[in-house]
Every structure is written in structure tokens, then in C-alpha cells.
VOFILUM-628349 format. One record per residue: residue in three letters; x, y negated, z negated of N, C-alpha, C in turn. Coordinates in pm, 1 decimal. Each point is the difference from the previous one (the first is absolute). Example, Ala and Ser with C-alpha at 12.3 -4.5 7.8 and 13.67 -1.06 7.14 Angstrom:
REC  aa      nxx      nyy      nzz     caxx     cayy     cazz      cxx      cyy      czz
REC ALA   1319.0    569.0   -780.0    -89.0   -119.0      0.0     90.0   -120.0      0.0
REC SER    -35.0   -105.0     72.0     82.0   -119.0     -6.0    -77.0   -109.0    -73.0
END
This chain:
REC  aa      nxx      nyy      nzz     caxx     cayy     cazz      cxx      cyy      czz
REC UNK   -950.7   8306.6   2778.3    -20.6   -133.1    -58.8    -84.5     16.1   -125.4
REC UNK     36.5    -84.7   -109.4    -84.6     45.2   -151.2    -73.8   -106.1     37.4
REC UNK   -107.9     56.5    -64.1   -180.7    -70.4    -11.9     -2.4   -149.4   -104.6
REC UNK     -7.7   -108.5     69.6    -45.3    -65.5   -145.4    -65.6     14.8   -100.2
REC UNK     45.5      6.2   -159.5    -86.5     14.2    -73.0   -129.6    -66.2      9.1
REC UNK   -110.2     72.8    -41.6   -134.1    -92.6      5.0    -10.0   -140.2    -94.4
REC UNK     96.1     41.0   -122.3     -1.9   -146.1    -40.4     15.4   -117.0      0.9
REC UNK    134.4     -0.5    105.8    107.7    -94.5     85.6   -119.7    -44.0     95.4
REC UNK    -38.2    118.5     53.8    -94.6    -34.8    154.4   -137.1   -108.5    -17.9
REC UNK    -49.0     20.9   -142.1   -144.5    -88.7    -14.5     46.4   -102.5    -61.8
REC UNK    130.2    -34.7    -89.9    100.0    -99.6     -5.9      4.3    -94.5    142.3
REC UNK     64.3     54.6     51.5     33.3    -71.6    161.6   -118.2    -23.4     34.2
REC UNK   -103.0     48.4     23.1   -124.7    -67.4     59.5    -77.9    -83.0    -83.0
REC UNK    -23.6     33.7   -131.5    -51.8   -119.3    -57.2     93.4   -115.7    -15.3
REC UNK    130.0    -23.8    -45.7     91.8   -122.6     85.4    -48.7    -81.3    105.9
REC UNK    -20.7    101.0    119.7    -18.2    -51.7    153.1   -141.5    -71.4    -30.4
REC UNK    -93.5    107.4    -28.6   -153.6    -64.7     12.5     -1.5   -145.7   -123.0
REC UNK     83.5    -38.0    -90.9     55.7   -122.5    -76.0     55.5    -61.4     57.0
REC UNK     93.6     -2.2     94.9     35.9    -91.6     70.0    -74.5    -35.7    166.8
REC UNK   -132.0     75.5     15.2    -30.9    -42.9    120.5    -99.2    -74.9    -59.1
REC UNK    -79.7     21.0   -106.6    -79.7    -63.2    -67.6     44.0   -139.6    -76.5
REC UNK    123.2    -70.5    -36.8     56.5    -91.5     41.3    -17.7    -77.7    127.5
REC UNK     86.6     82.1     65.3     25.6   -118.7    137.4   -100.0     -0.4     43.4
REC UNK   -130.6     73.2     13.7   -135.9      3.4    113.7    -67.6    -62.9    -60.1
REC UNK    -10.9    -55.2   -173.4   -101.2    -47.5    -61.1    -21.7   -146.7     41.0
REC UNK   -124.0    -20.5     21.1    -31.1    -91.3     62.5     15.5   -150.6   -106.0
REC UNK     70.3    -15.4    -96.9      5.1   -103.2   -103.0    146.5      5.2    -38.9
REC UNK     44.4   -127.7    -49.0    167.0    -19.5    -52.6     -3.5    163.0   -127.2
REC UNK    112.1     60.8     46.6     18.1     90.4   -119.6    117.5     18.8    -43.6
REC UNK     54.7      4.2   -150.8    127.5     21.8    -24.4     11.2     52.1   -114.1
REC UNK    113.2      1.2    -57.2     39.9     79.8   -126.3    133.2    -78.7    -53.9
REC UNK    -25.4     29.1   -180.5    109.0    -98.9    -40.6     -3.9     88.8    -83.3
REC UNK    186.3    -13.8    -97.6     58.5     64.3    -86.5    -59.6    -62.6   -136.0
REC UNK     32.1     55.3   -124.9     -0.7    -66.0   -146.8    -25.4   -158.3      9.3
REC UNK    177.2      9.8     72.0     48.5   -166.1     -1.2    -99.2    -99.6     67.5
REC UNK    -81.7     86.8     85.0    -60.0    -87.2    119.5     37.9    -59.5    102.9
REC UNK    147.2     83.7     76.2     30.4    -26.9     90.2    -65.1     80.8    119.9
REC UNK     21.0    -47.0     68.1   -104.5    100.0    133.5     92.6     73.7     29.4
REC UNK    -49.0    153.0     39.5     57.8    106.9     31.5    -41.9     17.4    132.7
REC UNK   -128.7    -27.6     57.8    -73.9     63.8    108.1   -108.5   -129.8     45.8
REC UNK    -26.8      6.1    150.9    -84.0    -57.5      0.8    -11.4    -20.1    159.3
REC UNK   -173.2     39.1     47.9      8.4     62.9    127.0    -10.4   -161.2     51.9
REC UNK    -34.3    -17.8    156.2    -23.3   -149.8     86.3    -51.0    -71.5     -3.6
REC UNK    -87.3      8.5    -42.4   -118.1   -111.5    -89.8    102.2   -100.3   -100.2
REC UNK    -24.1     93.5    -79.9    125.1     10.8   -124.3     86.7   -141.1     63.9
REC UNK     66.8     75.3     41.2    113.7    -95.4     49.4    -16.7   -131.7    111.1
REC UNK   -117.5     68.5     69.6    -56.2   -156.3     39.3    -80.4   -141.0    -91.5
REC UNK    -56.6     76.3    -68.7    -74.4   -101.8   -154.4    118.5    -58.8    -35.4
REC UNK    109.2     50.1    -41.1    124.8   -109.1    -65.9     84.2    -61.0     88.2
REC UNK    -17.0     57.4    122.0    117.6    -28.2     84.6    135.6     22.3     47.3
REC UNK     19.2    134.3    -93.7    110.9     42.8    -35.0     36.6    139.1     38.9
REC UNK    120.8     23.9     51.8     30.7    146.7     71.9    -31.4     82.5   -142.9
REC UNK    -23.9    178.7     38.8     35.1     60.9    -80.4    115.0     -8.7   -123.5
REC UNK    128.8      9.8    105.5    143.2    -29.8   -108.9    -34.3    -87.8    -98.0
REC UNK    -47.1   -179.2     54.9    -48.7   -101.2    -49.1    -51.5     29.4   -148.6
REC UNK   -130.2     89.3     22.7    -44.7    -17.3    -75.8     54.5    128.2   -139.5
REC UNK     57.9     91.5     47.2     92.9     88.3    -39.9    126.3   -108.8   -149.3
REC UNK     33.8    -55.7     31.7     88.0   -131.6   -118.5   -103.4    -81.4    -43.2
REC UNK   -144.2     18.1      8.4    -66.7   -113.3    -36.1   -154.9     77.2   -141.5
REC UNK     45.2   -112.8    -85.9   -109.0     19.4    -98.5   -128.3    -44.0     51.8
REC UNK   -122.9     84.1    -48.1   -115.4    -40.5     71.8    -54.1   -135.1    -28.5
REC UNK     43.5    -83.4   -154.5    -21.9   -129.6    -22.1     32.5    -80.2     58.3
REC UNK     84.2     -0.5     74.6     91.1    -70.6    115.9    -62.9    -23.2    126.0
REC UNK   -111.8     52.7     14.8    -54.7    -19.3     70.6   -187.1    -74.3     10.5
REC UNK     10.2     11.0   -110.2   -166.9    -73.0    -90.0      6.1   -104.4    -11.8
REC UNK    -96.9    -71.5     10.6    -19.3   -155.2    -61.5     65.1    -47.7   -165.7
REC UNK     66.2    -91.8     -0.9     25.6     17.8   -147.4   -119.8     -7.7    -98.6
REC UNK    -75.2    -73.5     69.9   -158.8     -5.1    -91.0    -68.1    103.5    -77.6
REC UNK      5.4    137.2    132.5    -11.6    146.9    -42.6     70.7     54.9    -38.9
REC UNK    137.4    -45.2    -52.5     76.7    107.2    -44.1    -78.7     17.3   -157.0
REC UNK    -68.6     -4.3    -77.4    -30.5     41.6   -134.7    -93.6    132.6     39.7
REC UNK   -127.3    -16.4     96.8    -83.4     67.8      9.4     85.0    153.0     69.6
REC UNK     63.8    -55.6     40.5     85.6    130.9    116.2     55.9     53.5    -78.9
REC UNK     90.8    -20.1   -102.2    112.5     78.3    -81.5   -110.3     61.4   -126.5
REC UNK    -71.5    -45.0    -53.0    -69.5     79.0    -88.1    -84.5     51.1     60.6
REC UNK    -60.8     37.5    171.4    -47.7     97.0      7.6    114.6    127.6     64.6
REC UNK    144.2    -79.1     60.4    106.8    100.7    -18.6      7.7     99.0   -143.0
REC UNK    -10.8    -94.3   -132.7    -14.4    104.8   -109.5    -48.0     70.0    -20.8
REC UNK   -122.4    -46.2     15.8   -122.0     76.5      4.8     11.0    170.6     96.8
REC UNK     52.8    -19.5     85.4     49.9    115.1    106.4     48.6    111.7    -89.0
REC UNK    123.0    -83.8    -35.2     93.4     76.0    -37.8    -38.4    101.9   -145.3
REC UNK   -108.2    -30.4    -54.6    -68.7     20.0   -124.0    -56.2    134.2     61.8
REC UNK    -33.2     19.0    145.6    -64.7    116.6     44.1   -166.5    -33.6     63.0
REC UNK    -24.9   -142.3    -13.2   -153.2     -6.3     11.1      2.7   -100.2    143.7
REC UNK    -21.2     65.5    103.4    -62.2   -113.4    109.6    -20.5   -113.6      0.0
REC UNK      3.8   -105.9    109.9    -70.5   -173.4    -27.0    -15.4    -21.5    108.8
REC UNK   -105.8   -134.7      3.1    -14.0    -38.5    132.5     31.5   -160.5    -36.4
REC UNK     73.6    -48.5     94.4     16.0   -107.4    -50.3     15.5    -82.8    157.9
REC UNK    -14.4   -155.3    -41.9     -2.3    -79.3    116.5    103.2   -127.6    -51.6
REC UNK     48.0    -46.7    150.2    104.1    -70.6    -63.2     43.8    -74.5    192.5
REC UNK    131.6    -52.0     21.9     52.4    -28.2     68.2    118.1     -3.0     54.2
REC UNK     49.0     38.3    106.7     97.0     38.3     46.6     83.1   -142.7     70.2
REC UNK    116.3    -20.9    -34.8     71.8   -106.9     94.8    100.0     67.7    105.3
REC UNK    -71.3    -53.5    134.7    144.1     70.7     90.8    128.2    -63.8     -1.7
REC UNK     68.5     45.2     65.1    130.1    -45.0     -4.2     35.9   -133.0    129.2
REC UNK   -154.2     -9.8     65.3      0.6   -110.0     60.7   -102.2   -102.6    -57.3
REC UNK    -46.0      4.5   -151.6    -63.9    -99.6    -44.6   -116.9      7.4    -38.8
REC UNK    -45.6    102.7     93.8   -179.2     12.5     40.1    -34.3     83.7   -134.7
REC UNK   -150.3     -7.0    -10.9    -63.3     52.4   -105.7   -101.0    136.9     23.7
REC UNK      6.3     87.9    -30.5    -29.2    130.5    -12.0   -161.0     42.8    -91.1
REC UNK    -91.5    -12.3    -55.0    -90.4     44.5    -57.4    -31.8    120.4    -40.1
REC UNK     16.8     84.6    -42.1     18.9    146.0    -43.0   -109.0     66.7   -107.1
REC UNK    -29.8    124.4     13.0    -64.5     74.6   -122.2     65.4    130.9     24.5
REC UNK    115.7     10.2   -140.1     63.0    100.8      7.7     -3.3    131.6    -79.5
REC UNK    -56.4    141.4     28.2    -51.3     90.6    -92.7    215.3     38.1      1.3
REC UNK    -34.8     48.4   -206.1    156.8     17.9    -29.7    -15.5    145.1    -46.2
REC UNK     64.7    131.4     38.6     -5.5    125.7    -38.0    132.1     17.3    -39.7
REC UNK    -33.8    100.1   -152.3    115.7     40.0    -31.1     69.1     82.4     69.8
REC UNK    126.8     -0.6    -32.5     82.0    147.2    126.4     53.2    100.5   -164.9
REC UNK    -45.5     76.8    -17.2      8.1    109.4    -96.2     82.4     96.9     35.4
REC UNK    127.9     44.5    -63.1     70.9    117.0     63.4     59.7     22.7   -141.2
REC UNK    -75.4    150.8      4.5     30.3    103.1   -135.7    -19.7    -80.3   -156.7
REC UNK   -159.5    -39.0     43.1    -59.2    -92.2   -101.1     61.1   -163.5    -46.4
REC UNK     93.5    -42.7     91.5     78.0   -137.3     -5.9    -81.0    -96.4     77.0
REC UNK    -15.8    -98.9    -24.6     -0.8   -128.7     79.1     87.7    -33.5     64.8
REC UNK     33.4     18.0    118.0    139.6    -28.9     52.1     32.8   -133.6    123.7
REC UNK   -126.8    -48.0     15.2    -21.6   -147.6     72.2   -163.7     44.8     51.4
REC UNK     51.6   -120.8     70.4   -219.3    -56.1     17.4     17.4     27.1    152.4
REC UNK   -122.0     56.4     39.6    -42.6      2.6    163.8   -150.1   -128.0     16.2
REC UNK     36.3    -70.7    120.4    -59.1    -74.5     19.6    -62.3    -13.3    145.6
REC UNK   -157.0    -53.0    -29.3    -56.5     -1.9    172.0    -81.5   -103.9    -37.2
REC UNK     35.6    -85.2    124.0     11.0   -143.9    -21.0    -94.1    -37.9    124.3
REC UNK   -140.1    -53.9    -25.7   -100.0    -55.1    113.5     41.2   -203.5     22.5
REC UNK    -24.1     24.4    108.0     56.4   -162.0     17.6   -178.6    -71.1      7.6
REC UNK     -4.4    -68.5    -62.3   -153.0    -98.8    -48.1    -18.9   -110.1      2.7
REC UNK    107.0    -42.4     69.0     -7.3   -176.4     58.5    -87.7     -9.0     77.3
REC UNK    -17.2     12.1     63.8   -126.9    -40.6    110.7   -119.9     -4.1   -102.4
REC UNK      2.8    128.0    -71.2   -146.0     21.2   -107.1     15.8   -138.8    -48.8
REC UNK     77.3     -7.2   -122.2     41.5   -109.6    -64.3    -89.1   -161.5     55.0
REC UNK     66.3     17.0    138.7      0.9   -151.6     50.2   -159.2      4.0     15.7
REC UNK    -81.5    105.6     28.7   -129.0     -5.0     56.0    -23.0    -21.9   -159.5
REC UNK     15.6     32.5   -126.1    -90.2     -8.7    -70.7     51.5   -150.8    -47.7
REC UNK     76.8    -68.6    -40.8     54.7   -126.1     -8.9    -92.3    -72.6    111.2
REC UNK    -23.2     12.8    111.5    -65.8    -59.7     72.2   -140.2    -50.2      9.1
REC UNK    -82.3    154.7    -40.2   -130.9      2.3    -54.2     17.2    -99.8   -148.4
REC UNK     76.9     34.6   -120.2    -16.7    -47.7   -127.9    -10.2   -165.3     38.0
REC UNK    122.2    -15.1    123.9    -29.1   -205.2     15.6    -91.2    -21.5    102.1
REC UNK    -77.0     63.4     57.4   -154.2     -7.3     86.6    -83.9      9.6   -138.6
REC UNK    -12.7    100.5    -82.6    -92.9    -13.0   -102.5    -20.5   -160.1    -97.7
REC UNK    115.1    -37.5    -38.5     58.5   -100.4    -79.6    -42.9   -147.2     58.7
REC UNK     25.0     -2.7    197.8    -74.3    -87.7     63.2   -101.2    -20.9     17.8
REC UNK    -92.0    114.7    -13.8   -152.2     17.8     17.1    -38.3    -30.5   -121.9
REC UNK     22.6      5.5   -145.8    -31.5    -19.3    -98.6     33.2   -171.0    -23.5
REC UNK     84.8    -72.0     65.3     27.5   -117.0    -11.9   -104.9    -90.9     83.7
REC UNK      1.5     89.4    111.4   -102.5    -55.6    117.1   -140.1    -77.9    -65.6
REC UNK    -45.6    169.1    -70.1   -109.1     -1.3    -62.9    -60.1    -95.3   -110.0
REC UNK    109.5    -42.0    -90.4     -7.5   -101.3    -81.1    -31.8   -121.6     81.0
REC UNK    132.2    -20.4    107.3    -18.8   -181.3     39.8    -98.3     29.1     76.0
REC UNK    -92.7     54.4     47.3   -150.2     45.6     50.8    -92.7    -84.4    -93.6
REC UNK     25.0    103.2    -71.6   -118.9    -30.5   -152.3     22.1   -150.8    -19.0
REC UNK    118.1    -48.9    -30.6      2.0   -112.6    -83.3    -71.6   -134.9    105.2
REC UNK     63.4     80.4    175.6    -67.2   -106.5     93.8   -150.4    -39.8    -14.9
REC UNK    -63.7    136.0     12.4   -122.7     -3.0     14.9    -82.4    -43.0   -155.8
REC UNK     59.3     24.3    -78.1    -63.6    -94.6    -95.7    -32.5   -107.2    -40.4
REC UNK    100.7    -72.0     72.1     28.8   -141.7    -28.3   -138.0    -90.9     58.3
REC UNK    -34.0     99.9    142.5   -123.9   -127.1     72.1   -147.0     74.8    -54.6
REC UNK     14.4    126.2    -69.7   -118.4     71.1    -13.9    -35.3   -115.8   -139.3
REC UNK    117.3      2.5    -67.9    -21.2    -65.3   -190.1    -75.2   -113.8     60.1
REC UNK     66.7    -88.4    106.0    -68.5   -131.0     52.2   -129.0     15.3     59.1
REC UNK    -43.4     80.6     57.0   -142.1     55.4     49.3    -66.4    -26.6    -98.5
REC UNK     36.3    140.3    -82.1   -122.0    -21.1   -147.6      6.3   -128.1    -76.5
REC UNK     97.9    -58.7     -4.5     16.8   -150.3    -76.2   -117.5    -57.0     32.5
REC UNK     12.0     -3.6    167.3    -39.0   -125.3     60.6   -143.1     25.6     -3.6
REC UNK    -43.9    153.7     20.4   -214.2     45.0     17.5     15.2     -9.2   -177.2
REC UNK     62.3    -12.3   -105.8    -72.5    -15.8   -127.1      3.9   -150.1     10.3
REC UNK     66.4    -68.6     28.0    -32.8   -128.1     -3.1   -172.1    -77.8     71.3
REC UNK     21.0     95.1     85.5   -111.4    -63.7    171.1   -128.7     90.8   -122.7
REC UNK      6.6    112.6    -56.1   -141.2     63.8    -48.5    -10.6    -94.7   -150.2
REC UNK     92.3    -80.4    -48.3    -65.4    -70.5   -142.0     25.3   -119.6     42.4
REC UNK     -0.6    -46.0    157.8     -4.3   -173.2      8.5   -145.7    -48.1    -42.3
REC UNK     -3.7   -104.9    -58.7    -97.0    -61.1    -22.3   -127.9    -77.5    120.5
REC UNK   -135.4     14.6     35.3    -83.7   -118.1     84.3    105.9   -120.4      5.4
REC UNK     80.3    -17.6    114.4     30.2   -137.2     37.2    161.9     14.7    -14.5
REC UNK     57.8     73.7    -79.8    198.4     10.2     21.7     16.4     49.1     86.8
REC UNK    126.0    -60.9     70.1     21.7     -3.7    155.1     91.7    155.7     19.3
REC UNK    -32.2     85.3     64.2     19.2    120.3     65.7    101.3     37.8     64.7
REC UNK     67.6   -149.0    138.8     73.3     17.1    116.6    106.5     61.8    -83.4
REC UNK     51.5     -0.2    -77.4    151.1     28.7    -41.4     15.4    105.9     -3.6
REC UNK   -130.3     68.1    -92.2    -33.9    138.7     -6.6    -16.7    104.7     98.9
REC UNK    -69.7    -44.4     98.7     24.1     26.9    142.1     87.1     52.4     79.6
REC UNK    107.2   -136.3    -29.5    115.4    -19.3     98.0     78.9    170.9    -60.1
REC UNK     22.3    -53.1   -142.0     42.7     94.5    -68.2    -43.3    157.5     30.0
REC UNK    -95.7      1.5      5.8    -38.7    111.6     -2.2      5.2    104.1    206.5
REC UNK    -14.7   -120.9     51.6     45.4     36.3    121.7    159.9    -34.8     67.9
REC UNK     70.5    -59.4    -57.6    182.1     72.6     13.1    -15.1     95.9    -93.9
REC UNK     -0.6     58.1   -133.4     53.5     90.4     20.5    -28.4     90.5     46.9
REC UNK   -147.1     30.6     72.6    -33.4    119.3    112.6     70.7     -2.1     77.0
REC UNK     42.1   -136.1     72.7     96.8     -4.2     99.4    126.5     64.9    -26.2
REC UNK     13.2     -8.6   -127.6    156.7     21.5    -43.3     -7.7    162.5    -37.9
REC UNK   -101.1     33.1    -62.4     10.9    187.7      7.4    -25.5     52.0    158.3
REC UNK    -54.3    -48.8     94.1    -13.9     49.6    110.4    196.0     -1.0     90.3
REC UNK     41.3    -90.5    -60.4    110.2    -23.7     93.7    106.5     85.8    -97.0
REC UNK    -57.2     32.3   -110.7     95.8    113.9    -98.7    -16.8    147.2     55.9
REC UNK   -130.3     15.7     86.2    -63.9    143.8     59.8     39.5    -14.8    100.4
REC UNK     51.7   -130.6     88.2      2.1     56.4     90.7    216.1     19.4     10.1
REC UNK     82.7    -95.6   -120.7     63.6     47.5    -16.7     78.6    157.0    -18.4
REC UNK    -72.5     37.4    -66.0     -3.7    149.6    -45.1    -25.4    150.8     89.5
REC UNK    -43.6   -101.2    103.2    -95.3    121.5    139.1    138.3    -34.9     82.3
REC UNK     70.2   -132.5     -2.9    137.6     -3.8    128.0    101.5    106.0    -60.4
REC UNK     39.7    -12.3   -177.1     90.4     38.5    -42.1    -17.3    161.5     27.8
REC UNK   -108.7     73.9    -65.4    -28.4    146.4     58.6     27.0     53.3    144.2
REC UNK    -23.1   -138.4     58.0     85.2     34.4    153.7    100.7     -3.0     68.8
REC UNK     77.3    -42.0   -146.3    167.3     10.2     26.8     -2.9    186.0    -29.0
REC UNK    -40.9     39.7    -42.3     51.4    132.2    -25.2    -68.3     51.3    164.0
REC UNK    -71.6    -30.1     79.7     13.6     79.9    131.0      8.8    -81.5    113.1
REC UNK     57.0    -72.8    -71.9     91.0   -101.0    150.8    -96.6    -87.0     64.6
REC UNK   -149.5    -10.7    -77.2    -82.3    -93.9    115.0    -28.5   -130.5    -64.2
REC UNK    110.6    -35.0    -31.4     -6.6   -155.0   -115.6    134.9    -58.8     99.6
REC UNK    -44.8   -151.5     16.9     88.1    -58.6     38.8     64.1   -138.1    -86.7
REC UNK     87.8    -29.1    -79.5     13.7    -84.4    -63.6     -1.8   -152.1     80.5
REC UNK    -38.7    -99.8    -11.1      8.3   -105.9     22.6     11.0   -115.4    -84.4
REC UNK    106.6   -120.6     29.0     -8.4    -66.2    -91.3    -82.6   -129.2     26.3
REC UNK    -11.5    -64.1   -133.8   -132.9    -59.9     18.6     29.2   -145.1   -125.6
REC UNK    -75.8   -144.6     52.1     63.9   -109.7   -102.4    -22.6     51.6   -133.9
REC UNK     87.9    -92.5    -99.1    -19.5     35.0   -102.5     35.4   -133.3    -89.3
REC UNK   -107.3    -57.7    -58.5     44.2   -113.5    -57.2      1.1     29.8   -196.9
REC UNK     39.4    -78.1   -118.2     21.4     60.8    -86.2   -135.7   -117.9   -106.5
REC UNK    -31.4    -80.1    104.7    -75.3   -107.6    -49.5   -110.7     28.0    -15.1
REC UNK    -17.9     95.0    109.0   -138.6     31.0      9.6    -46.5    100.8    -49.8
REC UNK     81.0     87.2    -87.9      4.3    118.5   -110.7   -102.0    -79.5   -130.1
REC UNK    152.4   -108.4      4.2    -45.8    -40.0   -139.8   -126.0    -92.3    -11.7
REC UNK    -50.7    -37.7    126.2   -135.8   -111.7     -2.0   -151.4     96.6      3.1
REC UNK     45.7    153.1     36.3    -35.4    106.5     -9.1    -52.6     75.8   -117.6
REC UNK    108.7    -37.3   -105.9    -18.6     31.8   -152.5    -34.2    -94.8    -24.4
REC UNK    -12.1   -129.8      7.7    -65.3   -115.4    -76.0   -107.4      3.2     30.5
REC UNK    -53.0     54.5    125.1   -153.5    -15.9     40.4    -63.4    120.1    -81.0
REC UNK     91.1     90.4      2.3   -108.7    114.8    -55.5     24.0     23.1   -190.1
REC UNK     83.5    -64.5    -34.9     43.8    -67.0   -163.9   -129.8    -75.9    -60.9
REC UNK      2.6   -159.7    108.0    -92.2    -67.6    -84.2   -187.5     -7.7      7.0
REC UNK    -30.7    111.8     20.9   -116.2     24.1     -0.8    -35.5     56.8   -150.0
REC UNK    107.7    143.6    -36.2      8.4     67.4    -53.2     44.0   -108.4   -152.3
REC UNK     69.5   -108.7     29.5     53.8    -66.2   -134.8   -135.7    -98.7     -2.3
REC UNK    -73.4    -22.2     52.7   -115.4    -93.4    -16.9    -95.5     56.3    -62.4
REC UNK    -13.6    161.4     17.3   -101.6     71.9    -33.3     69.1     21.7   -165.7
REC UNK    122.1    -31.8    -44.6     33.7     11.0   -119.7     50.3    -97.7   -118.2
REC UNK    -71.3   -110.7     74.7     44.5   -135.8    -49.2    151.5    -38.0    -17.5
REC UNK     38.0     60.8    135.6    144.1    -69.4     -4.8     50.1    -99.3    126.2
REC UNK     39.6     -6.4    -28.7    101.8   -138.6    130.5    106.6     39.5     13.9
REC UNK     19.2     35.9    161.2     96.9     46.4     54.0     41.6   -105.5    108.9
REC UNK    176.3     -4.6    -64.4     58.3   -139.4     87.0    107.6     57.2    122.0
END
């Protein structure tokens, strides 16, 4: 029996150790021609699109992207083909609808100094994705929170100080009660803003119980008139 040449022989095994390194790799991996049709592409691969091998064998890799991404995807396809690596992110549509999230490193395939199609290994990052989309609209709520906070608590503090500059330059003998009154709702009214704020923090560990409670719209506004015309008297105005 003649000996395999040694050249044939480390041929055949580096092949094999390329194609086990495919199918075992733990991420979508494939390979596409010039055209960008898929040539190869291990189970991942073909589970991310949805599509058998053969499938994806007649199929251009754009055909399978969001149309949104098709600009970013094909000029970093060029980019490939130029000889220089990319990493690029983008989205995959299956063939049942669903949406895919991806960051895909693109390697040239070089044979006897040619560019001869792109090899691709493809991490699936949806889940990442959704966690950081998630945090960005927790951040966005907390920053909104924070405002209608501020703007609450200002409103009875401005009336506080209104009401003690009024009560510290009343005159021997100008009558006080209003100032008073004033000045004790809105303690009432920042206390029931603190203690607002102590239920809501306890929605985040479950020991807040919502209850509903009357609510009249009359008594808002007889609310602002009480705590208005102190403040318009102290400025020589008349409030009707």
C-alpha cells in the first residue's frame, strides 16, 4: 500500500480540524462567496435564520437581514472583501418573522492571495440588547421621576417660605391666622409628599399596597386659592 503524501495528509487534517471547529463552535458560523451567497454554515447558523443548510445554500445573506441594516451589512461585506476584518451589528429576520440581534465578526477567506468570500461568526445579543433597552427606559423613568419630585416638593416649600416672610415682616397688630394656616398645610402637604415617596420605594420590594382613596377636583383648586391669596396680598394683588 503507498504512503500518503505528507502534504495531502496535513491537508486532510487541517480540513477536518476546520470543519469540527465549525460545527462545535459554540456561536452561528458561516461562510459566503464574492456574491454573498452562503456556501457553509454550521446549526446555530441555520437555526438564527431558520433555514436548512440547502436553504440557505440558494440564499443571499441580505435576504436574510432587516432591511433597515442592509446599508451597514453590505459595506461592511466590502469592507471584507478589501481584505480588512469588521465587526458589525445588525439584525437577523427569521423565516418565521421573529427578530434575531447579532454582533457579527467578518474574516476574509484568502486563497493564493485572493479574497474569495467572507467567513462569519455570528453571537446572538438579544437578550443583551433587551437588558440594555430596559435599563436605558428604567434610567429615563428615574430621571422623569426625579423631576415630578422636584417640581412636587417645591411647590409647598415656595409656600412655606412665602408664608414665614410674610409672618417675620407682619406688622404690631396685622392679622397672622392666614399665615399660619398657610404655613401649616403646606407642612401637611410635604409630609404627605414623604410619605408618598416612602409607599412608592416600596413598590420596588413588594411592601406597598396601593389603595384607592376620594378624590375631589374642588378641593385641589380651593387648595390653590388658599395658598395663592396670601401670597397675592403680600403683593398688592387681588386674586378672584
Amino acid at each position: 500500500m503507498d504512503a500518503q503524501p505528507l502534504g495531502e495528509s496535513a491537508l486532510a487534517q487541517g480540513s477536518e480540524r476546520y470543519a469540527s471547529m465549525v460545527v462545535h463552535h459554540p456561536h452561528a458560523v458561516f461562510s459566503v462567496d464574492r456574491e454573498g451567497y452562503y456556501t457553509e454554515a454550521n446549526a446555530h447558523a441555520c437555526e438564527m435564520t431558520g433555514l436548512s443548510l440547502e436553504q440557505m445554500r440558494r440564499t443571499h445573506f441580505a435576504e436574510t437581514i432587516h432591511p433597515d441594516d442592509h446599508p451597514v451589512m453590505l459595506e461592511a461585506f466590502q469592507q471584507v472583501l478589501t481584505g480588512e476584518p469588521v465587526v458589525v451589528e445588525a439584525r437577523v429576520v427569521r423565516v418565521d418573522g421573529g427578530l434575531v440581534d447579532f454582533r457579527c465578526t467578518g474574516i476574509p477567506i484568502v486563497v493564493d492571495d485572493e479574497v474569495v468570500g467572507v467567513h462569519g461568526v455570528t453571537e446572538d445579543v438579544t437578550e443583551a440588547k433587551r437588558v440594555l433597552r430596559e435599563l436605558e427606559e428604567a434610567n429615563a423613568a428615574k430621571t422623569l421621576f426625579l423631576a415630578t419630585v422636584s417640581h412636587e416638593l417645591r411647590t409647598p416649600l415656595a409656600a412655606l417660605v412665602g408664608a414665614t416672610d410674610l409672618l417675620v415682616h407682619a406688622e404690631p397688630g396685622d392679622p397672622i391666622e392666614r399665615h399660619v394656616e398657610m404655613v401649616h398645610r403646606s407642612g401637611e402637604r410635604l409630609l404627605h409628599l414623604v410619605e408618598e415617596l416612602l409607599e412608592f420605594s416600596g413598590l420596588e420590594t413588594h411592601q406597598t399596597v396601593l389603595r384607592p382613596v376620594p378624590y375631589d377636583p374642588r378641593d385641589v383648586v380651593d387648595e390653590v386659592a388658599r395658598w395663592a391669596a396670601p401670597l397675592a396680598d403680600g403683593r398688592g394683588l387681588e386674586l378672584r
